[in-house]
Structure formats: C-alpha cells, structure tokens
DRENPA-3360 file (N, C-alpha, C; in nm, 2 decimals, always signed):
BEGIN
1 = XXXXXXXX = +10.84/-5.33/+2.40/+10.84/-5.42/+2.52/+10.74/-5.37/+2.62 ~ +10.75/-5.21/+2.62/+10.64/-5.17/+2.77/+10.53/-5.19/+2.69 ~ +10.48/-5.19/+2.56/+10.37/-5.15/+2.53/+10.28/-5.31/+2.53 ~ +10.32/-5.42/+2.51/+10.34/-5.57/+2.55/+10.30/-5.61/+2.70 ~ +10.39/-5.49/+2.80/+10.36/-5.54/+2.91/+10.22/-5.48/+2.97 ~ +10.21/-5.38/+2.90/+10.06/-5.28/+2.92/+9.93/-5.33/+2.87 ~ +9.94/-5.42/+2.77/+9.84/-5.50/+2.68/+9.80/-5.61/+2.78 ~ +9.95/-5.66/+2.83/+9.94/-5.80/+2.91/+9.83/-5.75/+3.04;
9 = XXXXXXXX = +9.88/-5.67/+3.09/+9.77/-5.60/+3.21/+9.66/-5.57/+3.23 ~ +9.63/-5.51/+3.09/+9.49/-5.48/+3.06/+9.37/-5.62/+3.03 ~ +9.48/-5.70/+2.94/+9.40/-5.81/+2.96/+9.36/-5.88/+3.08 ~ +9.45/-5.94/+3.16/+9.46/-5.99/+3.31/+9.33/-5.91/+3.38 ~ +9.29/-5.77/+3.35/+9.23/-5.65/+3.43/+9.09/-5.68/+3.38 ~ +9.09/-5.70/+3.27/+8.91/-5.79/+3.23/+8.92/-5.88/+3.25 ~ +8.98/-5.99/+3.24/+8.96/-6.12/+3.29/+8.90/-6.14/+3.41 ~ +9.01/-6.03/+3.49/+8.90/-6.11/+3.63/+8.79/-6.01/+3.66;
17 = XXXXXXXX = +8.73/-5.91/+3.56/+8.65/-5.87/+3.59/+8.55/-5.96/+3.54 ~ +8.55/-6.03/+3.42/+8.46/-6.11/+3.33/+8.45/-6.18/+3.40 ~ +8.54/-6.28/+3.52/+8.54/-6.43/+3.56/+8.47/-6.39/+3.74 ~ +8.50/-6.28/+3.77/+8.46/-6.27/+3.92/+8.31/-6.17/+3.92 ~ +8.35/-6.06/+3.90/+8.21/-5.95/+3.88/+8.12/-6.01/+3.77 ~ +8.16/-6.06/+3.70/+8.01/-6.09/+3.62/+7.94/-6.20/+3.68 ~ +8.01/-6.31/+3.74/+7.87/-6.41/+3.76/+7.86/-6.34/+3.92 ~ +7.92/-6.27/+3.95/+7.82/-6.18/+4.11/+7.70/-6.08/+4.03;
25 = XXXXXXXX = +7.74/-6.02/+3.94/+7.62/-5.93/+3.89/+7.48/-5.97/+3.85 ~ +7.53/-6.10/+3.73/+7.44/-6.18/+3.68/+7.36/-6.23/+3.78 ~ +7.40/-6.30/+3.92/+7.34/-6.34/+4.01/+7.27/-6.23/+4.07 ~ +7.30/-6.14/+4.09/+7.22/-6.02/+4.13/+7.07/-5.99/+4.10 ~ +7.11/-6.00/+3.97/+6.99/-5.98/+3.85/+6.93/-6.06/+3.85 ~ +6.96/-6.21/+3.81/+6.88/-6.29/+3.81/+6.79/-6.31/+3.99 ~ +6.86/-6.30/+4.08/+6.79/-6.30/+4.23/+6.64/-6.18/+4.21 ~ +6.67/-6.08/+4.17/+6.60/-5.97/+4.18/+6.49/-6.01/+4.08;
33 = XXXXXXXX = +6.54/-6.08/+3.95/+6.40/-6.07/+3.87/+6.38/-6.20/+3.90 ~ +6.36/-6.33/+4.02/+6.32/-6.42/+4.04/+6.17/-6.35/+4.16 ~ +6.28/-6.28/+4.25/+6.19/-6.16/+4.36/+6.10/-6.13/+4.27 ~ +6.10/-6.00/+4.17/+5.97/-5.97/+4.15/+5.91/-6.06/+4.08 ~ +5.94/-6.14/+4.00/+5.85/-6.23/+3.90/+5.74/-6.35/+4.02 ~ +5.83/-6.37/+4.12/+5.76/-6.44/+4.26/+5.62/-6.39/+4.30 ~ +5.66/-6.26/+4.28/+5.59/-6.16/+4.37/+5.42/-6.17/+4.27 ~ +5.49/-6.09/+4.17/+5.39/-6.11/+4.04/+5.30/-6.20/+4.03;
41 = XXXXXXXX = +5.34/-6.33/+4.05/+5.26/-6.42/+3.97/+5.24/-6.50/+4.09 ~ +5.25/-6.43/+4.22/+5.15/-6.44/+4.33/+5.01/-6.44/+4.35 ~ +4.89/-6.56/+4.43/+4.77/-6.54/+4.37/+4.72/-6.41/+4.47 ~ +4.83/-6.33/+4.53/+4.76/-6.28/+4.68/+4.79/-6.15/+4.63 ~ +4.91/-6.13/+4.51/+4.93/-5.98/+4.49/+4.81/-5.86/+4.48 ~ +4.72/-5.89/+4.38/+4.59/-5.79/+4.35/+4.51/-5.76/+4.46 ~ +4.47/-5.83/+4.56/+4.43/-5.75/+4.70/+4.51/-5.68/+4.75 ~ +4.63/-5.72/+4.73/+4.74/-5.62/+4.82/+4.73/-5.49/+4.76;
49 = XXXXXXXX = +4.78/-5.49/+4.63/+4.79/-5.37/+4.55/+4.65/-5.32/+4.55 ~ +4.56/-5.37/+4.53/+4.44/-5.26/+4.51/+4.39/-5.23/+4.65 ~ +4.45/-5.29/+4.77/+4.43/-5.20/+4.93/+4.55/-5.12/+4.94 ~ +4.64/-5.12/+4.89/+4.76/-5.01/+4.89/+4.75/-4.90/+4.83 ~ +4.66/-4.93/+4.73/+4.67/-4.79/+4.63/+4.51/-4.72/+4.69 ~ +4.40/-4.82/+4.73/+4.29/-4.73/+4.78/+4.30/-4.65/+4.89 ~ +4.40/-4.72/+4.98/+4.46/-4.65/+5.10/+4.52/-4.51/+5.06 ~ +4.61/-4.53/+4.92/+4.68/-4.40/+4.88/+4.54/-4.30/+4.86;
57 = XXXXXXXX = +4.45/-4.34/+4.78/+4.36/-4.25/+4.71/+4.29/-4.18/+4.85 ~ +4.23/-4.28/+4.95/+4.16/-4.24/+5.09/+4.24/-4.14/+5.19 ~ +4.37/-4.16/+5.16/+4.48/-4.07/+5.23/+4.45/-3.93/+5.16 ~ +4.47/-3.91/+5.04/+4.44/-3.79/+4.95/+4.30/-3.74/+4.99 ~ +4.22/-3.79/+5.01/+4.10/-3.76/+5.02/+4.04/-3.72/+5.14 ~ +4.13/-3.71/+5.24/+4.11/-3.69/+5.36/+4.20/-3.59/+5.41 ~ +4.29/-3.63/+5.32/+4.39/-3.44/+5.32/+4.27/-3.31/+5.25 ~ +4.20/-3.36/+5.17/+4.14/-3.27/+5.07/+4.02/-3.21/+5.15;
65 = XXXXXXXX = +3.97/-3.31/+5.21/+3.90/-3.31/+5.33/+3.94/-3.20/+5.44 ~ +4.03/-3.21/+5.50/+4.12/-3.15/+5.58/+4.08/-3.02/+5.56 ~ +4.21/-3.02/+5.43/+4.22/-2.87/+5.38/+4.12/-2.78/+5.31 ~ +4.02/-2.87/+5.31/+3.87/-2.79/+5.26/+3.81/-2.72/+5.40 ~ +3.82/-2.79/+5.54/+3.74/-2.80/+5.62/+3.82/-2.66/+5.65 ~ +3.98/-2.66/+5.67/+4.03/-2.53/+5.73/+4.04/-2.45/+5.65 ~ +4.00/-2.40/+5.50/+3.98/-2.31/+5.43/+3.82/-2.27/+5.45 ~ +3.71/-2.35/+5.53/+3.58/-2.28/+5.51/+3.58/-2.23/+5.67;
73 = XXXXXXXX = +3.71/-2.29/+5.78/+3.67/-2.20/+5.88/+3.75/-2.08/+5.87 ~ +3.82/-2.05/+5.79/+3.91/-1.94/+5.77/+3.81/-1.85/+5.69 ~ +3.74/-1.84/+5.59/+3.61/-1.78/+5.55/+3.52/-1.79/+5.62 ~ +3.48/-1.85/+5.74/+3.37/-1.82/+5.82/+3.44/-1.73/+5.91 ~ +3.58/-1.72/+5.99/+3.62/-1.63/+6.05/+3.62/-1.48/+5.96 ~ +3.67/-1.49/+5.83/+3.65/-1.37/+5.70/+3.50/-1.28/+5.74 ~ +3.42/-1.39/+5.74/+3.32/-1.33/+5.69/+3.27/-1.27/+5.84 ~ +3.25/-1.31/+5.95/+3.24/-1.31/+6.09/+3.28/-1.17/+6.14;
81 = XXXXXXXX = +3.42/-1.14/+6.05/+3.49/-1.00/+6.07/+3.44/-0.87/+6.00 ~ +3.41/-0.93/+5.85/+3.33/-0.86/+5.78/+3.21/-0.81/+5.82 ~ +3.13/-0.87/+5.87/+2.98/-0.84/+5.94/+2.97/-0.87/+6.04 ~ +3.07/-0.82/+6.15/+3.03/-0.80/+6.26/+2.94/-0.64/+6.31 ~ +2.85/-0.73/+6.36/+2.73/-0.62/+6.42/+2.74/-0.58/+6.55 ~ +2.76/-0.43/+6.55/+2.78/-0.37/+6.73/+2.66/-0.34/+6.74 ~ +2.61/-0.34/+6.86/+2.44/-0.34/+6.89/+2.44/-0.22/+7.01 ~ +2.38/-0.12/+6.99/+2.36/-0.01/+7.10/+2.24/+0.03/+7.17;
89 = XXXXXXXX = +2.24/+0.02/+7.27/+2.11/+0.00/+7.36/+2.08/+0.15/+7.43 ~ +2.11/+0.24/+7.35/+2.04/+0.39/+7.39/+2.08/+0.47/+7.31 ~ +2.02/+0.61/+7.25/+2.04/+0.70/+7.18/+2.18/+0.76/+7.20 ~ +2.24/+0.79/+7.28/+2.37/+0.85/+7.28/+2.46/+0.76/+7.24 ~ +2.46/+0.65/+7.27/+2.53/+0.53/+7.21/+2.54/+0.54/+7.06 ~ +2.37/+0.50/+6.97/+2.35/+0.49/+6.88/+2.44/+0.64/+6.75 ~ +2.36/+0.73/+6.82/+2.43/+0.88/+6.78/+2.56/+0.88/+6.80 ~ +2.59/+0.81/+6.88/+2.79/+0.88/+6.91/+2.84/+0.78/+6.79;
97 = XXXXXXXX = +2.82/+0.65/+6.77/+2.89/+0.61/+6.67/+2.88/+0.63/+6.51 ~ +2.75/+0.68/+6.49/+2.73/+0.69/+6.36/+2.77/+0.79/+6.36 ~ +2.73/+0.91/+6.48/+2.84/+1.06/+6.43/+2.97/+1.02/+6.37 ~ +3.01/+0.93/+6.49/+3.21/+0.91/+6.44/+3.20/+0.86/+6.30 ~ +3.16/+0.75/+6.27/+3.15/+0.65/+6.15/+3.11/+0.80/+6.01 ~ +3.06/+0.88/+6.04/+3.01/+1.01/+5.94/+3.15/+1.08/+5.92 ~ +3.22/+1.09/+6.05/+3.35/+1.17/+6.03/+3.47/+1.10/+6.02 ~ +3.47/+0.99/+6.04/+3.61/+0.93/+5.99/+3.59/+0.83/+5.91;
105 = XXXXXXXX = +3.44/+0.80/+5.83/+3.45/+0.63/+5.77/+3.40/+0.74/+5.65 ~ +3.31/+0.82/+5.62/+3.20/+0.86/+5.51/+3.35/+0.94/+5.38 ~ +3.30/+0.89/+5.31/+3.36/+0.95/+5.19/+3.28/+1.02/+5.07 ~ +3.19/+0.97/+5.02/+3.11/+1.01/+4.93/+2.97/+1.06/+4.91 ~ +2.89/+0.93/+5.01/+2.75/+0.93/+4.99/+2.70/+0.84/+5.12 ~ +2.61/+0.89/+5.16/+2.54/+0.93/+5.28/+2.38/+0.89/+5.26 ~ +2.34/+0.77/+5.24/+2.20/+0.76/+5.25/+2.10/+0.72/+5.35 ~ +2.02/+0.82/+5.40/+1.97/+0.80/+5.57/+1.83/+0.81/+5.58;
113 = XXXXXXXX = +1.75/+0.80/+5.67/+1.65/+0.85/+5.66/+1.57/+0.85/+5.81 ~ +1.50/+0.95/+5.84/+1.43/+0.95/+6.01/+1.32/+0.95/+6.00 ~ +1.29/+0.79/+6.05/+1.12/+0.78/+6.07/+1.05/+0.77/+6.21 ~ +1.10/+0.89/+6.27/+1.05/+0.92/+6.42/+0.94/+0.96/+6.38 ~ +0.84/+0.95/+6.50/+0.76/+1.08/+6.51/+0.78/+1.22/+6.62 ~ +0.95/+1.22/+6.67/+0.96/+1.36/+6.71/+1.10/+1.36/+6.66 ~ +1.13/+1.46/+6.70/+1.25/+1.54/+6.67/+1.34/+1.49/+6.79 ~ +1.45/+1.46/+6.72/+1.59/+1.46/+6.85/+1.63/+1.61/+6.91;
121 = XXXXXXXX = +1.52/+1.66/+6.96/+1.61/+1.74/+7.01/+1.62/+1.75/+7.13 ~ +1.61/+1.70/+7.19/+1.67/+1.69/+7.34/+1.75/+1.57/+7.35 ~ +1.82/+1.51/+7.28/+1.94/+1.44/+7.27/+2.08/+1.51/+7.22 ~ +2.16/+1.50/+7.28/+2.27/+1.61/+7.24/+2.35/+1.50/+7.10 ~ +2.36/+1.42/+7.16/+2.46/+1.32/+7.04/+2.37/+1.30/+6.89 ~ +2.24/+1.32/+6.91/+2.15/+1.30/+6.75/+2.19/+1.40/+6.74 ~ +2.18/+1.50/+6.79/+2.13/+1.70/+6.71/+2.35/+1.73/+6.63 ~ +2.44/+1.63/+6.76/+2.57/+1.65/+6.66/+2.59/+1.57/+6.55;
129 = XXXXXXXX = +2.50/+1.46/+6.53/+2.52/+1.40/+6.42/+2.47/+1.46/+6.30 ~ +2.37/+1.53/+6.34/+2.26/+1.63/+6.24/+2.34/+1.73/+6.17 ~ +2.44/+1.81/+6.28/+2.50/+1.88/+6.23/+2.63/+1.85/+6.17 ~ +2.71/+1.73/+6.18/+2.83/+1.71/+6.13/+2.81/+1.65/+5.99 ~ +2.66/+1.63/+6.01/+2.61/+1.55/+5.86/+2.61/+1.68/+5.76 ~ +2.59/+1.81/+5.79/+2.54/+1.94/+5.72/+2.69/+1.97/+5.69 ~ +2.81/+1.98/+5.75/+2.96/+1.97/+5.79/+2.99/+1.91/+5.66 ~ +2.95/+1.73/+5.66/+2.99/+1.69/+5.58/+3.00/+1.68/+5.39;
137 = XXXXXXXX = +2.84/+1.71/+5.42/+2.81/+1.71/+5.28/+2.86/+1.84/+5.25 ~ +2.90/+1.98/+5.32/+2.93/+2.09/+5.26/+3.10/+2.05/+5.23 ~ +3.19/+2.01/+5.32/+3.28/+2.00/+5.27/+3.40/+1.95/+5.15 ~ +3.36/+1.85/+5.06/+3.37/+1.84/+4.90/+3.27/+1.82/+4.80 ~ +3.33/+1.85/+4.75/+3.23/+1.87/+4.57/+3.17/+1.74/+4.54 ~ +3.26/+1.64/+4.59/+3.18/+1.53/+4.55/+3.12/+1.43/+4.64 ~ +3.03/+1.49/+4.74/+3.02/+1.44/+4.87/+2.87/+1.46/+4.86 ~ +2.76/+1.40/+4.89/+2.58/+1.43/+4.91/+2.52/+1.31/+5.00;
145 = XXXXXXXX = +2.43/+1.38/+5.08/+2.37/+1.32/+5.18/+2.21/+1.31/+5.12 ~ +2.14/+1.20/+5.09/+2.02/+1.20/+5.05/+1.94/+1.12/+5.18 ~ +1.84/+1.23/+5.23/+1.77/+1.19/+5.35/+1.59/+1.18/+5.30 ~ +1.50/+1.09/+5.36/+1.40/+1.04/+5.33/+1.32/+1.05/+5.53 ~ +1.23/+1.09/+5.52/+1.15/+1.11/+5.65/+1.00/+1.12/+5.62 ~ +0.91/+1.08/+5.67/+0.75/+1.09/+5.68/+0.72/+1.24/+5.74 ~ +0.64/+1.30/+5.65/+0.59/+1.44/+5.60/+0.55/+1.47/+5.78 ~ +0.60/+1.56/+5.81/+0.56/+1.57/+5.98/+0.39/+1.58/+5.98;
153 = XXXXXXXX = +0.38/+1.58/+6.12/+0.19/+1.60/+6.13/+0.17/+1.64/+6.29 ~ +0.31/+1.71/+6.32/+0.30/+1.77/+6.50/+0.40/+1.88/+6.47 ~ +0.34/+2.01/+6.57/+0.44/+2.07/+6.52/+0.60/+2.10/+6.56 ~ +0.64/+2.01/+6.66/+0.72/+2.03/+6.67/+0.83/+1.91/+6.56 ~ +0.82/+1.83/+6.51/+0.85/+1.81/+6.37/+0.87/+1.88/+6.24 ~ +0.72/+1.97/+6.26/+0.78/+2.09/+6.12/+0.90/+2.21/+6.18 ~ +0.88/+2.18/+6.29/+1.00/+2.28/+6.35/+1.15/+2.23/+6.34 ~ +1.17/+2.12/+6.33/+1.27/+2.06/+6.35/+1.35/+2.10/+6.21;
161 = XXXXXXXX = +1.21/+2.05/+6.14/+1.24/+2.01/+5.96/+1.27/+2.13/+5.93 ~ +1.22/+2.27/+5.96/+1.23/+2.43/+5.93/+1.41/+2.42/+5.95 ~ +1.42/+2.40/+6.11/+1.59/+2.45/+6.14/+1.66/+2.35/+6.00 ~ +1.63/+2.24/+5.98/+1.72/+2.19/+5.88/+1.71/+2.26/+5.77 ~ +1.59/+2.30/+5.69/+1.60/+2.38/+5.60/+1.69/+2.52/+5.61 ~ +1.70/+2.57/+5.71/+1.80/+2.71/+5.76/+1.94/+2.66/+5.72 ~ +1.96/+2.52/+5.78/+2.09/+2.47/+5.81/+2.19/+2.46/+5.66 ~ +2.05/+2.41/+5.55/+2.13/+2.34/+5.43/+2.12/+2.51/+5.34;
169 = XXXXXXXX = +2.07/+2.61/+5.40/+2.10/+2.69/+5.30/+2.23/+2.73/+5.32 ~ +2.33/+2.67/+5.38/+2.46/+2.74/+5.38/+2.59/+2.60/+5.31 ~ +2.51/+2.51/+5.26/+2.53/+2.39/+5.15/+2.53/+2.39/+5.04 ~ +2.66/+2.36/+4.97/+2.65/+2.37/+4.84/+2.53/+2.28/+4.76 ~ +2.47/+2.36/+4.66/+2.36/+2.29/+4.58/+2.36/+2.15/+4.57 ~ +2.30/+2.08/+4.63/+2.24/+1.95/+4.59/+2.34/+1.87/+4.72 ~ +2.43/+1.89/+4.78/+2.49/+1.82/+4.90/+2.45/+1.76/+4.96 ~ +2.28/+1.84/+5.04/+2.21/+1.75/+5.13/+2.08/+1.79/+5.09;
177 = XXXXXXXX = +2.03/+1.69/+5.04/+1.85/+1.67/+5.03/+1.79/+1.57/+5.10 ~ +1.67/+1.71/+5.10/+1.55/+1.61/+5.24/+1.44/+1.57/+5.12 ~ +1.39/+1.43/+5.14/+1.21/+1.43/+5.07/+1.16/+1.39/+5.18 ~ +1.03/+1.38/+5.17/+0.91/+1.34/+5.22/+0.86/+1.15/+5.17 ~ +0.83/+1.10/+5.30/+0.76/+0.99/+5.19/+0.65/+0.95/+5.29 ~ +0.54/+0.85/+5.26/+0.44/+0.82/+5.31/+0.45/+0.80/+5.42 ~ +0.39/+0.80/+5.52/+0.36/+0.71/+5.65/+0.31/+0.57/+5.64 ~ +0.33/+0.47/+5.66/+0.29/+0.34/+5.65/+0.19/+0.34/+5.78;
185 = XXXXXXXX = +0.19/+0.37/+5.91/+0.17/+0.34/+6.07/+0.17/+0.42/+6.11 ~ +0.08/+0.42/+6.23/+0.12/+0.49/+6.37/+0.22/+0.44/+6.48 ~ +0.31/+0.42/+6.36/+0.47/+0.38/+6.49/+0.56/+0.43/+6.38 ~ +0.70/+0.48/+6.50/+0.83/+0.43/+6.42/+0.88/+0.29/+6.33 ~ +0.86/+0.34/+6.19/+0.97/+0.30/+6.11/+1.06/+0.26/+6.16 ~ +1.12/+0.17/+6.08/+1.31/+0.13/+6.11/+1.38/+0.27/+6.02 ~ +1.44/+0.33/+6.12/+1.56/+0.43/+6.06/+1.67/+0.38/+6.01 ~ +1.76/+0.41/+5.90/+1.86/+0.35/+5.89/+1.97/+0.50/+5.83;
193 = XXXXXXXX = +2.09/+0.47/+5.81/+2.15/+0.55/+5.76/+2.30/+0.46/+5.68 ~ +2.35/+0.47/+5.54/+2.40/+0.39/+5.43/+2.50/+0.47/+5.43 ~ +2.64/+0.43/+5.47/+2.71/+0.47/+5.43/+2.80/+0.42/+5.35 ~ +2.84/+0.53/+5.22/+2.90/+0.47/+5.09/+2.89/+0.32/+5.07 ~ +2.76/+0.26/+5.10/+2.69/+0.16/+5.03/+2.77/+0.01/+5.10 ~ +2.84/+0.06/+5.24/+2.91/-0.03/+5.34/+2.91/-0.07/+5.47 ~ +2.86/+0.12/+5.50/+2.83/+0.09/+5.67/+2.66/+0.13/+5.71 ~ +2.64/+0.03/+5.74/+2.49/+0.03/+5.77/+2.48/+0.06/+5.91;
201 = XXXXXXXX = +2.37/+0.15/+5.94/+2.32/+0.18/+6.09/+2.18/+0.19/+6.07 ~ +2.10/+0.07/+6.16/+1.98/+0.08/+6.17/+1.94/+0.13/+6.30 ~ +1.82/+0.22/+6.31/+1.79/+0.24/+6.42/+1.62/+0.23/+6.44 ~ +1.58/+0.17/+6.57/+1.44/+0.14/+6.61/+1.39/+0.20/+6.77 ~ +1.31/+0.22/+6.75/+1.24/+0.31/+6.91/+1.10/+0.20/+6.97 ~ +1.12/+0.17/+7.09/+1.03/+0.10/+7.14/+0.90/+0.20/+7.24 ~ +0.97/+0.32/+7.22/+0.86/+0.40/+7.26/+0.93/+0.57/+7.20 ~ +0.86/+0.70/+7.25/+0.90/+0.83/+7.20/+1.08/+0.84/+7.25;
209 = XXXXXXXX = +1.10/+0.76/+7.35/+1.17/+0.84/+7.38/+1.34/+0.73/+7.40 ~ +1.29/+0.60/+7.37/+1.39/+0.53/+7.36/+1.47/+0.47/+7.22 ~ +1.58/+0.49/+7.20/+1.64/+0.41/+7.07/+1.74/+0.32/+7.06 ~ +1.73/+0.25/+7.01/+1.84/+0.13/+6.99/+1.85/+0.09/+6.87 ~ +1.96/+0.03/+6.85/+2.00/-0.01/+6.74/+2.13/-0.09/+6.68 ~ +2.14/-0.10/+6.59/+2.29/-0.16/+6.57/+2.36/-0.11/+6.45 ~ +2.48/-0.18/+6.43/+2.53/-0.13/+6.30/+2.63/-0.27/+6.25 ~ +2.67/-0.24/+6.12/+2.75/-0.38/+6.05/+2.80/-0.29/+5.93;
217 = XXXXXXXX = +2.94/-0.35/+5.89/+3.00/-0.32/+5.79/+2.99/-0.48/+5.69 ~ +2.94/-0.40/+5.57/+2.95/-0.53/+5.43/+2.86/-0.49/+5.34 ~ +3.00/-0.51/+5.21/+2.95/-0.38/+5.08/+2.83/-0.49/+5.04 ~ +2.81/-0.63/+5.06/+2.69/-0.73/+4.98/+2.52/-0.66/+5.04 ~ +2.56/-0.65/+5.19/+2.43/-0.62/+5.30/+2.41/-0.50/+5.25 ~ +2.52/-0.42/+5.24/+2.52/-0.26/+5.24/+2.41/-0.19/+5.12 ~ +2.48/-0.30/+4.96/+2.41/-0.23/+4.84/+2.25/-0.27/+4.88 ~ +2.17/-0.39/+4.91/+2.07/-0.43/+4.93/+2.00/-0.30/+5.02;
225 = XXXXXXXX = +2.07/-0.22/+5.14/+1.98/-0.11/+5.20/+1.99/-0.01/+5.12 ~ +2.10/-0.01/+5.00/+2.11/+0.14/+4.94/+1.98/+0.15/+4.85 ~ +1.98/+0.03/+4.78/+1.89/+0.02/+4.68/+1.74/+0.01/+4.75 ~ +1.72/-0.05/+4.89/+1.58/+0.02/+4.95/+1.59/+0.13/+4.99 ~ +1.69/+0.25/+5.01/+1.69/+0.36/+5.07/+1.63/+0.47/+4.91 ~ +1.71/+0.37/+4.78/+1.69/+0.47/+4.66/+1.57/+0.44/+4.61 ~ +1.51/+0.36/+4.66/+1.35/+0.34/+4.59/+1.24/+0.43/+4.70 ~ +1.30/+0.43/+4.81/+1.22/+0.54/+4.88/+1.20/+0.71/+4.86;
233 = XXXXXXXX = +1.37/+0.68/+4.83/+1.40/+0.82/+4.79/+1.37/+0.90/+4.65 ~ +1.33/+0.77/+4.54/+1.35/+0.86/+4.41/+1.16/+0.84/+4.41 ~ +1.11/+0.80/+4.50/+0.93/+0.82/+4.51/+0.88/+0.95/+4.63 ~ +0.98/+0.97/+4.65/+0.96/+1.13/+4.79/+0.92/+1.20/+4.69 ~ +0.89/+1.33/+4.85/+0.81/+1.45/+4.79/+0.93/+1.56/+4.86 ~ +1.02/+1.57/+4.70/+1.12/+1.72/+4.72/+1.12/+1.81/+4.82 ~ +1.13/+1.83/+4.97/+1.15/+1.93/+5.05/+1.23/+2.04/+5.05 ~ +1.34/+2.03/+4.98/+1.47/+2.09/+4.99/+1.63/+2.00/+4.91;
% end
C-alpha cells in the first residue's frame, strides 16, 4: 500500500514538472535562439563585430605601446645611472677622486697613462695618487698597474720619472710598469686612467698648470679605452 502511494507521488511530481517547467524552459530557449538568430542574420551585424573586435586589437596595441614606452624610459634611466659622468674643474678635484676610486673601487688592473709635459709635483692630491698607485699595485699578487707617458725632453720630467723608478723598486716584479711612447704634439695629450676596464678618468690641461677632467663608470665605454690604452702600451719603449 505505501509503496503505491509513493509511486502515485512520484508520478504527480513529473507531471507537473513535464506540464509547467517544460513549456517555461522550452520558451526560454526558443526566445534566446530567436535573439541570437535575429541578431545574426542582421544586415548591420559585420560592421559591428569587425569595429568591436578592431577596437579590441587597437586597445592591445596601445597597452603594448604603453608598456614599451615605460620599459625604454626605465632603460634610459638604467643607462643614465650607469654612465653618469662627474666632471672636475681643477687638479685637486681631478686627483682627489681618482685617488679615492684607486683605493676603494681598483681591484685588479689599473691602466693609466700621463701625457703632461711637467710633472705634478707641486700638486699635493696628483703626487698622493702617484703614491697610493705604488701602495696599490704592491699590495696583492694579483694586482698591476700598466702606465704609458711621452719619453720626457725637460729635465724636470726625467726627474720625476727617476723618483718613480726609486719608488717601484720596492714593488713586486711586474706590479707597476712605466713605457715610453711617441709624442704626437707640442701639447698635452688626453690623460686617462682604466680602471678594471669600468672606471674611466680622463684628464686634459688647457695650459701647464691647469687640469680638468671627468670621469664615468661603464664596463661597454670602459673596454673600448682599455683596448686604446693596450695598443699604446704593448708599442712603448720598456722603462721599468
């Protein structure tokens, strides 16, 4: 008898789902695929759609845009930082940073070269770069200073060149070498000094007794002065 009245219920329970939810569903469906079939076989659809989707593509393309533009000022700031040049408008200046930059930047190799025609010696800040340079190359094994200068032709230049020769005999072999190379002029050369093929210091004199110059850190700038300092240097005349 219950199992009769449980059959009877279940039936009754699809029926009116069959007789009420189905023609609301069916209507559903059929409403929705009258909508898009409307839509479709619209003569106005294909402008729509092909300005909707170029709009999508022009949107992308202007993000791309975007994010190109702030990825090349973020590399122009990179590089900006990389090669920024400090510019020093007198010898103590010039001398006091490349001294420092010798004692707290120099690790290995040290390529410099002095195309005065006198000797710093009545500058206190050149004569301590001179010497912290003799400092430096003596203190590890794997440390050398290769220097390049025009063969003197006054004497107080061979005097200068003598005290350095005094200086490096207390240098382990090969640390710090001087050559000789040609004179091009009766003027100052551009002086420079390479360090570990990163920190450049150039230096220029507008007369005997004035120097200026600047400096810039960048290993791309850097190897280009190493490799003009090593073509100077592997054509010298061996002093020491």
């Amino acid at each position: 008898m219950g199992d009769a009245k449980l059959s009877s219920r279940r039936a009754e329970k699809w029926g009116s789902i069959i007789t009420v939810w189905g023609p609301i569903f069916a209507a559903a469906f059929l409403t929705v695929r009258n909508v898009i079939n409307a839509v479709w076989s619209a003569s106005g659809w294909v402008p729509a759609m092909a300005l909707f989707i170029a709009g999508l593509v022009f949107l992308r393309l202007e993000q791309g845009r975007h994010q190109s533009r702030e990825m090349e000022e973020k590399l122009d700031q990179i590089l900006e930082a990389a090669c920024a040049v400090t510019r020093y408008g007198n010898s103590k200046e010039f001398y006091g940073a490349l001294n420092k930059a010798v004692k707290e930047e120099a690790q290995h190799l040290i390529r410099a070269s002095y195309f005065r025609r006198v000797p710093p010696t009545n500058e206190k800040a050149a004569k301590e770069y001179f010497k912290t340079c003799v400092s430096w190359a003596n203190a590890r094994s794997d440390r050398k200073l290769l220097r390049v200068m025009v063969e003197p032709t006054n004497e107080p230049m061979r005097t200068w060149v003598d005290e350095q020769r005094v200086q490096n005999r207390t240098v382990r072999k090969g640390a710090y070498r001087l050559k000789y190379t040609q004179a091009i002029a009766e003027a100052d050369a551009l002086s420079i000094a390479v360090i570990d093929e990163k920190i450049i210091f150039c230096a220029f004199t507008t007369d005997d007794e004035t120097v200026r110059g600047f400096s810039l850190t960048s290993s791309e700038i850097g190897s280009c002065f190493a490799q003009y300092h090593q073509n100077l240097f592997a054509n010298g005349k061996e002093v020491f």
